[in-house]
MARMIDO-911435 format. One record per atom (N, C-alpha, C, O, CB): x, z, y; chain; residue number from 1; atom name. Coordinates in nm, 2 decimals, always signed. Each point is the difference from the previous one (the first is absolute). Glycine has a CB too. Layout:
N
      x      z      y c   k  a
      X      Z      Y A NUM CA
...
END
This chain:
87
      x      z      y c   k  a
 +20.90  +5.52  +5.60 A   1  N
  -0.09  +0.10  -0.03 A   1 CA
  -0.06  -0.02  -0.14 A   1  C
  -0.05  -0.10  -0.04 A   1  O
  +0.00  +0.14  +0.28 A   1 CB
  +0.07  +0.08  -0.33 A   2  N
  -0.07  -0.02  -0.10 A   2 CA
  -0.15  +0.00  +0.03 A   2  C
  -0.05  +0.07  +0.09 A   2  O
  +0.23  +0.03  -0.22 A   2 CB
  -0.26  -0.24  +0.01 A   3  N
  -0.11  -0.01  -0.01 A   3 CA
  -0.08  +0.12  -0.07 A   3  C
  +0.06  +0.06  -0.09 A   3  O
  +0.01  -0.30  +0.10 A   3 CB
  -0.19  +0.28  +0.04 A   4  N
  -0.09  +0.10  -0.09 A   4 CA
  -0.11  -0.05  -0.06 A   4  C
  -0.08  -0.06  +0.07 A   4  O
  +0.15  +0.22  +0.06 A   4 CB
  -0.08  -0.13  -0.27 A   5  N
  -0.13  -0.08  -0.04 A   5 CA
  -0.08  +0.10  +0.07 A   5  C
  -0.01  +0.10  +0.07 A   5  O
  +0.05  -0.22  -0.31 A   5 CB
  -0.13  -0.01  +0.19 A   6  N
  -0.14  +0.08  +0.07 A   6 CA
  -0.12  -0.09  -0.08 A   6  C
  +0.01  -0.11  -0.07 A   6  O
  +0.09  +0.17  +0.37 A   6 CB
  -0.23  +0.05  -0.27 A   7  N
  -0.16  -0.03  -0.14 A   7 CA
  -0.07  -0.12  +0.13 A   7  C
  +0.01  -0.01  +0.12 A   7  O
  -0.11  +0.35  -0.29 A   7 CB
  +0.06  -0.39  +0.12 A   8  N
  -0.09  -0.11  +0.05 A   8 CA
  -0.13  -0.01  -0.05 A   8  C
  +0.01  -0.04  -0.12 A   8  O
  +0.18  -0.07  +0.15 A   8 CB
  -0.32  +0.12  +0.01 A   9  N
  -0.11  +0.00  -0.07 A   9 CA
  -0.10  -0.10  +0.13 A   9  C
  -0.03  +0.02  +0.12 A   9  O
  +0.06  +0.26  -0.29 A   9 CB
  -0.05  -0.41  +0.08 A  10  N
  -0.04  -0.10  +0.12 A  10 CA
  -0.17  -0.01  -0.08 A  10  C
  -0.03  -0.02  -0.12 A  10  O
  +0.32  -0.16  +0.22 A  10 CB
  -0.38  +0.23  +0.02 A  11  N
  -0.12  -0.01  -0.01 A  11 CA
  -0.07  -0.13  +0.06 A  11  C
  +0.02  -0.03  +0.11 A  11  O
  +0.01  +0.28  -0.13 A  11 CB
  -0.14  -0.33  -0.09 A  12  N
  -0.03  -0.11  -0.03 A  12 CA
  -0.14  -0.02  +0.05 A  12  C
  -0.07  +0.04  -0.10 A  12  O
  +0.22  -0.03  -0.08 A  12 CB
  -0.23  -0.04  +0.27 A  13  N
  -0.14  -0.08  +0.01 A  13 CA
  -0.01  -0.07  -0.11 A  13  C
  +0.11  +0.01  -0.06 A  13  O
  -0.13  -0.03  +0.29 A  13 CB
  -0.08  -0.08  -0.30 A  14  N
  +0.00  -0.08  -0.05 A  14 CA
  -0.11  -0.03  +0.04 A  14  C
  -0.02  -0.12  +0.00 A  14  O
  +0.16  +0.15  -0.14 A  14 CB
  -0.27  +0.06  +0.19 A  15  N
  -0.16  +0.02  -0.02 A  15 CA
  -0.02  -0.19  +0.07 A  15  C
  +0.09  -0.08  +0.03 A  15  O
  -0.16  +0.45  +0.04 A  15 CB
  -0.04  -0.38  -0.06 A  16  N
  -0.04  -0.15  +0.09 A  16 CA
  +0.01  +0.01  +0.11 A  16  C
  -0.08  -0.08  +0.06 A  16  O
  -0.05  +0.02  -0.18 A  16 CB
  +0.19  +0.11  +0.18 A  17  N
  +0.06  +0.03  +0.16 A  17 CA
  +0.11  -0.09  -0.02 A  17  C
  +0.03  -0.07  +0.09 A  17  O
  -0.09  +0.33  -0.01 A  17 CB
  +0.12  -0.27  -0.20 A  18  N
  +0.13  -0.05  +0.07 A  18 CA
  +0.01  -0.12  -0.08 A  18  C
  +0.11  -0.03  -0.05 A  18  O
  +0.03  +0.25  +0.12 A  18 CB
  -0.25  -0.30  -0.08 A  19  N
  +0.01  -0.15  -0.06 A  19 CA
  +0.07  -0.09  +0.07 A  19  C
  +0.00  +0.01  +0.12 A  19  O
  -0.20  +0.00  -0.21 A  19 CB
  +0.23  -0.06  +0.05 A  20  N
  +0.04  -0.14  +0.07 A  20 CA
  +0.21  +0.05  +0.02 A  20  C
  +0.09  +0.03  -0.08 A  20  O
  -0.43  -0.09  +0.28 A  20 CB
  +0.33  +0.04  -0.04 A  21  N
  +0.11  -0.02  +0.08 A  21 CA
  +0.07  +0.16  -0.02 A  21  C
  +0.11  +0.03  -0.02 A  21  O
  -0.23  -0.25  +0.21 A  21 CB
  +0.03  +0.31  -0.18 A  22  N
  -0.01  +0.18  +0.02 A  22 CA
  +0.14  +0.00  -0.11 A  22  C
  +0.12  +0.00  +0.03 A  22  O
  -0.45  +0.11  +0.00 A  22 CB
  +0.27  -0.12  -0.16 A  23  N
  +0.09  +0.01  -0.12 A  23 CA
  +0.10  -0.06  -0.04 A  23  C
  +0.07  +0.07  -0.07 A  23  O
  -0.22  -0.01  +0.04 A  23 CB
  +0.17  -0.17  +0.04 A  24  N
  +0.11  -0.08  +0.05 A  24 CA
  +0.11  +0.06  +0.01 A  24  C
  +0.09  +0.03  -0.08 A  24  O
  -0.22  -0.13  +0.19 A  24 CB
  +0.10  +0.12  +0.07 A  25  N
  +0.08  +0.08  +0.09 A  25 CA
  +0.07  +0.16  -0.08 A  25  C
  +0.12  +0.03  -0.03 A  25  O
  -0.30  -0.16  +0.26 A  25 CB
  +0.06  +0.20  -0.26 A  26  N
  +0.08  +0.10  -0.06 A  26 CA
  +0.09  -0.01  -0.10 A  26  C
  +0.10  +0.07  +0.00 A  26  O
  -0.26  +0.01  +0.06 A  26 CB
  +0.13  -0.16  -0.16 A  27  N
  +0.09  -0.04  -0.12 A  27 CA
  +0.12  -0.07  +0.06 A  27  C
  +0.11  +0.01  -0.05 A  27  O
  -0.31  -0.05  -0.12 A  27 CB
  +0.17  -0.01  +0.26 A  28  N
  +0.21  -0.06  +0.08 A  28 CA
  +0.03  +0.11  +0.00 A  28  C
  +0.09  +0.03  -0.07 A  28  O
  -0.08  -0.24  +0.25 A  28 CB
  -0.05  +0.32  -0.11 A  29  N
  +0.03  +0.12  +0.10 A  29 CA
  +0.04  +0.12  -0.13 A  29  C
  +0.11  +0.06  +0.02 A  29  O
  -0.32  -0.13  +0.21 A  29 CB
  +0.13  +0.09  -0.35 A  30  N
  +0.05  +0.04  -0.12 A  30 CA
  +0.11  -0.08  -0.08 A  30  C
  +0.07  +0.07  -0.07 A  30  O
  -0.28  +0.02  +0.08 A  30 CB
  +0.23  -0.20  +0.00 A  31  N
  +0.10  -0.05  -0.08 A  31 CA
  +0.15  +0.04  +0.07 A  31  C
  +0.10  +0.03  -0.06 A  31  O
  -0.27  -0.22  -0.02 A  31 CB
  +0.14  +0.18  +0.23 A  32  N
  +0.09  +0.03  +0.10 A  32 CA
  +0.06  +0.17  -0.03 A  32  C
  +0.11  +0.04  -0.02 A  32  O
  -0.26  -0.24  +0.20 A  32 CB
  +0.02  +0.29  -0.15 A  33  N
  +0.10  +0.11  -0.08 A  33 CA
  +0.05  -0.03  -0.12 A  33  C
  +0.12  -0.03  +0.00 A  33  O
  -0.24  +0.18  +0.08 A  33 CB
  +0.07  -0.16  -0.17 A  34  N
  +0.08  -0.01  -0.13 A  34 CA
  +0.11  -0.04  +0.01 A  34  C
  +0.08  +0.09  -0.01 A  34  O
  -0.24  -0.12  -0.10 A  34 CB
  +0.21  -0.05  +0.12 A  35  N
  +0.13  -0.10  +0.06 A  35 CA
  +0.06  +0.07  +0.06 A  35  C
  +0.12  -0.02  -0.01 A  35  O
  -0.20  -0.16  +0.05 A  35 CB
  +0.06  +0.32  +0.06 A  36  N
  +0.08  +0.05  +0.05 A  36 CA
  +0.04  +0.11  -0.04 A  36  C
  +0.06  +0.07  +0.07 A  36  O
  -0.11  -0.18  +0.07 A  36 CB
  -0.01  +0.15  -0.31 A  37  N
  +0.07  +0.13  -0.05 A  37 CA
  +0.12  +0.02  -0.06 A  37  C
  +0.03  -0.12  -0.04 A  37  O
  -0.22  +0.17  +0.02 A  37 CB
  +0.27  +0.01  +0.00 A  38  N
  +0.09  +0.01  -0.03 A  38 CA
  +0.01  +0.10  -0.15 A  38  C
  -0.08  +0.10  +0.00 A  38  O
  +0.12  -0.16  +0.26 A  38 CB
  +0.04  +0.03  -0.35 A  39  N
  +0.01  +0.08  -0.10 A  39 CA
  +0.02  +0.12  +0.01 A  39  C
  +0.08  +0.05  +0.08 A  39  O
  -0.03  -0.20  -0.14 A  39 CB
  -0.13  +0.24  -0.03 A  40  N
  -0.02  +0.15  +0.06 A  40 CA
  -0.11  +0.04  +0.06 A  40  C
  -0.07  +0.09  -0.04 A  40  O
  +0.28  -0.10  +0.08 A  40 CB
  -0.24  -0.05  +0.06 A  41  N
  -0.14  -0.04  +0.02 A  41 CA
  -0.12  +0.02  -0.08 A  41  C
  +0.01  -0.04  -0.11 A  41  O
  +0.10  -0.10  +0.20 A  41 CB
  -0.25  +0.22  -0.04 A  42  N
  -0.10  +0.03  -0.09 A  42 CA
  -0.14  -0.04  +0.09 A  42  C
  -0.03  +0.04  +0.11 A  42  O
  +0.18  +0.17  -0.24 A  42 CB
  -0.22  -0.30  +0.05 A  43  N
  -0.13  -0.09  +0.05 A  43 CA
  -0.10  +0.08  -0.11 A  43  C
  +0.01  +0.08  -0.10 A  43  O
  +0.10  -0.37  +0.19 A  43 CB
  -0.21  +0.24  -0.02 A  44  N
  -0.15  -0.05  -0.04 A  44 CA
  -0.09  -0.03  +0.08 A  44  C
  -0.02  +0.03  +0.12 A  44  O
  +0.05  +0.08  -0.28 A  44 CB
  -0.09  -0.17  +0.09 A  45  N
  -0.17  -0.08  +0.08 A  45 CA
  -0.10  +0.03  -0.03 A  45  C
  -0.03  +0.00  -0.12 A  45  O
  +0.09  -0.18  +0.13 A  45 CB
  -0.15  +0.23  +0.10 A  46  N
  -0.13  +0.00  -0.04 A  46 CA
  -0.07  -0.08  +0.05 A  46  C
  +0.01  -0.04  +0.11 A  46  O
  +0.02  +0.23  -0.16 A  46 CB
  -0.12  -0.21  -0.03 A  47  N
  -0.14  -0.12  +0.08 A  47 CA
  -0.10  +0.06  -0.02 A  47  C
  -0.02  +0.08  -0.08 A  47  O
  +0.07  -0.28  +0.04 A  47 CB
  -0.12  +0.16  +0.13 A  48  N
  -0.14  +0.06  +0.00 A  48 CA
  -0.13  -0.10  +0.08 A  48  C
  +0.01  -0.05  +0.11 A  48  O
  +0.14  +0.30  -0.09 A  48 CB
  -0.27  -0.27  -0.12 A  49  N
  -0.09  -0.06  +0.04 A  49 CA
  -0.09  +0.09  -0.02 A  49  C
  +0.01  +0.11  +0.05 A  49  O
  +0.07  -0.31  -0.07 A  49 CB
  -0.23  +0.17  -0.07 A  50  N
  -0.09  +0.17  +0.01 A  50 CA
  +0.11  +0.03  -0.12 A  50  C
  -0.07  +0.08  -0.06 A  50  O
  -0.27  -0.09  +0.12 A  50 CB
  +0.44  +0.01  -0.13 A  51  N
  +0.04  +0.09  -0.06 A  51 CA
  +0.18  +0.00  +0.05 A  51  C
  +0.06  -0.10  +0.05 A  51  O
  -0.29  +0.09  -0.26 A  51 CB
  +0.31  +0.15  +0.18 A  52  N
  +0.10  +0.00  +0.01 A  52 CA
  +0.12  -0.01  -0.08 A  52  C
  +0.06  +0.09  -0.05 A  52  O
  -0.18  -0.01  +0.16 A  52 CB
  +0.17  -0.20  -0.12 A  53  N
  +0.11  +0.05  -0.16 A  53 CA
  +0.13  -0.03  +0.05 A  53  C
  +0.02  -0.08  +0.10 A  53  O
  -0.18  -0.01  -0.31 A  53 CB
  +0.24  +0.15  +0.16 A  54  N
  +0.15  +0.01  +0.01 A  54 CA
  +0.08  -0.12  -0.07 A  54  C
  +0.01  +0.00  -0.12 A  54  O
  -0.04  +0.26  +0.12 A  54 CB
  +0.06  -0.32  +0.04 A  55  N
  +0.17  -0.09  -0.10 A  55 CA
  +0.05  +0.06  -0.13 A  55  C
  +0.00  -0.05  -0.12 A  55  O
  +0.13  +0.00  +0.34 A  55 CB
  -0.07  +0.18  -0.18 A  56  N
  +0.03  +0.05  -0.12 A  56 CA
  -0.02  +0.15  +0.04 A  56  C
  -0.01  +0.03  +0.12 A  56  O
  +0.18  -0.22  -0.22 A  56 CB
  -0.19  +0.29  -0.01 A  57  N
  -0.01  +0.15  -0.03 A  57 CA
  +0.06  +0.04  +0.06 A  57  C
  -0.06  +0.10  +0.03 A  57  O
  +0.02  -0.08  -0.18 A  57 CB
  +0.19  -0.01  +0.22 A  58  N
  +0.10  +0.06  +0.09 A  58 CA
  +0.05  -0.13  +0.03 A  58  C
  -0.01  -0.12  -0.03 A  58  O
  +0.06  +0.35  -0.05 A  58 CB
  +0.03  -0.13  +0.19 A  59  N
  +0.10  -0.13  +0.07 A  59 CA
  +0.12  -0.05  -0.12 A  59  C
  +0.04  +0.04  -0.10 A  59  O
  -0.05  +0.08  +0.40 A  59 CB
  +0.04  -0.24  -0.22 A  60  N
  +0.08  -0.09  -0.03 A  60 CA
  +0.14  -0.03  +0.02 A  60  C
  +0.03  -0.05  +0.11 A  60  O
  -0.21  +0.00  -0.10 A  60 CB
  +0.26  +0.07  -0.11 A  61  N
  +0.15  -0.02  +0.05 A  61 CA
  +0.05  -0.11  +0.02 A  61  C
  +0.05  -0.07  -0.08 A  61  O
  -0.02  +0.23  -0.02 A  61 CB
  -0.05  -0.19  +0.23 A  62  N
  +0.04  -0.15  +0.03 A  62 CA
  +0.17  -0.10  -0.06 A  62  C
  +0.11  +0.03  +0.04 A  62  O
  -0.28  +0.10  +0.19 A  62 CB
  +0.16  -0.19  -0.28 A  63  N
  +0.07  -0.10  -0.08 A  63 CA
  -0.04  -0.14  +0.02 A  63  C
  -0.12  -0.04  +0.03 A  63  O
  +0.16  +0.21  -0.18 A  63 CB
  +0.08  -0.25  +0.11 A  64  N
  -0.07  -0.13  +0.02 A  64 CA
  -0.13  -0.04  -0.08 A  64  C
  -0.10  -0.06  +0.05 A  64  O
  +0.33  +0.01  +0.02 A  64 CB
  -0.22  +0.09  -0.24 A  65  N
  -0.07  -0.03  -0.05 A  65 CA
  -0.18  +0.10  +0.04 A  65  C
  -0.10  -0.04  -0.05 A  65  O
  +0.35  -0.07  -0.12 A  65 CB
  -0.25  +0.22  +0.24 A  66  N
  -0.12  +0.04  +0.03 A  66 CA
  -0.03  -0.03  +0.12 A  66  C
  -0.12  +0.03  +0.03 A  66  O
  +0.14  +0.11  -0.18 A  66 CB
  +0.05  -0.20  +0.25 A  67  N
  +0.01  -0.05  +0.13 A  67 CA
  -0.09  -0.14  -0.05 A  67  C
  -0.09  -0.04  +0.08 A  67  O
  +0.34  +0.16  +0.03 A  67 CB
  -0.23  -0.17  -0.21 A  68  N
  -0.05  -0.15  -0.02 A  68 CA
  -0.14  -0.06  -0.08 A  68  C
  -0.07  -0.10  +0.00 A  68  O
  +0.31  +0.10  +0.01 A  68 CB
  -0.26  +0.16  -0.10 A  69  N
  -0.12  +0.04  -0.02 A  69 CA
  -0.09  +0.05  +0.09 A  69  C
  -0.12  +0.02  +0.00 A  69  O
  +0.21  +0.01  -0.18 A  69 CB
  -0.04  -0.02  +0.25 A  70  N
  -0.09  +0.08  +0.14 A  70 CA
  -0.10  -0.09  +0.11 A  70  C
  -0.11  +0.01  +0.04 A  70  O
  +0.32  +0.16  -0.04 A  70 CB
  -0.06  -0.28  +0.02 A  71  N
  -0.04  -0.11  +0.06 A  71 CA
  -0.11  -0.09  -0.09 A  71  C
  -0.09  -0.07  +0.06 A  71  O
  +0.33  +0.09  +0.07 A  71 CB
  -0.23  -0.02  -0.25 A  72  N
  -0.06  -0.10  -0.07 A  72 CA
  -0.17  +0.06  -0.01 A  72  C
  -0.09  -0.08  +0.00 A  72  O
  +0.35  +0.01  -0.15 A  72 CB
  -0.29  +0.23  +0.15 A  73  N
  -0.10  +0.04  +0.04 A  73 CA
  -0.04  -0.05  +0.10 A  73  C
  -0.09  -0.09  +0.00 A  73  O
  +0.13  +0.25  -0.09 A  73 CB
  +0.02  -0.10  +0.22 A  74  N
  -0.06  -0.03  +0.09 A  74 CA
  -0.04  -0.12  +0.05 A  74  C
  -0.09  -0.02  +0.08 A  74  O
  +0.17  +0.18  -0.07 A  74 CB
  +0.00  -0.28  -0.07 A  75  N
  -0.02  -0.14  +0.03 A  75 CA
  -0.17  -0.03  -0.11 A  75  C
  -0.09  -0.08  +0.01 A  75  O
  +0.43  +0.02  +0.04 A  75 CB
  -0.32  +0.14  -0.12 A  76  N
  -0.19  -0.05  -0.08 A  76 CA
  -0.12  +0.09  +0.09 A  76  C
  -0.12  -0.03  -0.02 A  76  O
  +0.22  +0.02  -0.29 A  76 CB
  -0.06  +0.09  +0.40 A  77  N
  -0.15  +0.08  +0.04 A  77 CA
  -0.05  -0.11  +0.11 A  77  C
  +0.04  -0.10  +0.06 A  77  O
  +0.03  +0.40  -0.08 A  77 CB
  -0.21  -0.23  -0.01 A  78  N
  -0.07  -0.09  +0.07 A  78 CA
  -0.12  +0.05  +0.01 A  78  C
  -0.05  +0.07  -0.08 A  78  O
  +0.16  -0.25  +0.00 A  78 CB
  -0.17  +0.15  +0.23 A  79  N
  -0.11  +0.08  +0.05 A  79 CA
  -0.14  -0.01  -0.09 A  79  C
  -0.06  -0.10  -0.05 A  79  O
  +0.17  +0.06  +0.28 A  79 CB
  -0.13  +0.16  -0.22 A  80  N
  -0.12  -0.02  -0.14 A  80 CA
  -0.12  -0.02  +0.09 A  80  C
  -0.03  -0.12  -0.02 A  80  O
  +0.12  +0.29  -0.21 A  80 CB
  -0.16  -0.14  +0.31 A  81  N
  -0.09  +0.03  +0.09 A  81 CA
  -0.08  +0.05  -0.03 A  81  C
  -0.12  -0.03  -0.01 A  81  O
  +0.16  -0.10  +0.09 A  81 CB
  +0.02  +0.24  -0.11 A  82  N
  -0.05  +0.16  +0.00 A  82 CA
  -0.05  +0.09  +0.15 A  82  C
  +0.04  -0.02  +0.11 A  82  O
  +0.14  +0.03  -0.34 A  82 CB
  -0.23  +0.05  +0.19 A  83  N
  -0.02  +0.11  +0.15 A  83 CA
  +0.13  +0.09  +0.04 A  83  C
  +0.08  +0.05  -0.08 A  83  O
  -0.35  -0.02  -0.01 A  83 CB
  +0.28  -0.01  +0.20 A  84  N
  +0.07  +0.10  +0.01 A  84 CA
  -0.03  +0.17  -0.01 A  84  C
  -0.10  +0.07  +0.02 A  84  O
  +0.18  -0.28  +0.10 A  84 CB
  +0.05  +0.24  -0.18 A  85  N
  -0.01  +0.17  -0.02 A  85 CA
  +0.01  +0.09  +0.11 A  85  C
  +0.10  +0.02  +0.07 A  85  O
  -0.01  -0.04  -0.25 A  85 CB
  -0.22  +0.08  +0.19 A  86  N
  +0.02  +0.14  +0.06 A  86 CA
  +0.08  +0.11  -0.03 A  86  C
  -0.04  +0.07  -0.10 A  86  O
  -0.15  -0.12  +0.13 A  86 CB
  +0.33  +0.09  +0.04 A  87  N
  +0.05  +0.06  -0.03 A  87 CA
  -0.03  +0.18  +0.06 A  87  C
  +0.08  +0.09  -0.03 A  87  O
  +0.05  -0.34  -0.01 A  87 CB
END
């Protein structure tokens, strides 16, 4: 069967809820997607602690070399211990 790309938009805690062990875990769990996109493929990330910011301005055409920038993000966040947002 042909593969279909498909958009991926993986949304981020960072707030002080998720110190420690919390964030960790998500960042395996994000690296883990990443790893499983395929070229063609369209990402982005958002994080959010009291404020919301995006990875990048639109999604992302997944490649190895933006597959590896991605990971390299996500491997620096780190729980700020901020409050969480009311959405």
């Amino acid at each position: 069967m042909e593969e279909i790309p498909k958009d991926v938009l993986m949304i981020l805690d960072i707030s002080g809820s998720m110190a420690g062990t919390k964030i960790d875990q998500m960042k395996d769990a994000v690296l883990g997607i990443l790893s499983d996109l395929h070229e063609g493929d369209r990402f982005n990330i958002l994080k959010f602690e009291s404020d919301v910011n995006f990875y990048k301005p639109a999604p992302v055409l997944a490649n190895k070399k933006s597959l590896e920038a991605a990971k390299t993000y996500v491997r620096s966040l780190y729980s700020t211990g901020g409050k969480n947002r009311n959405f």
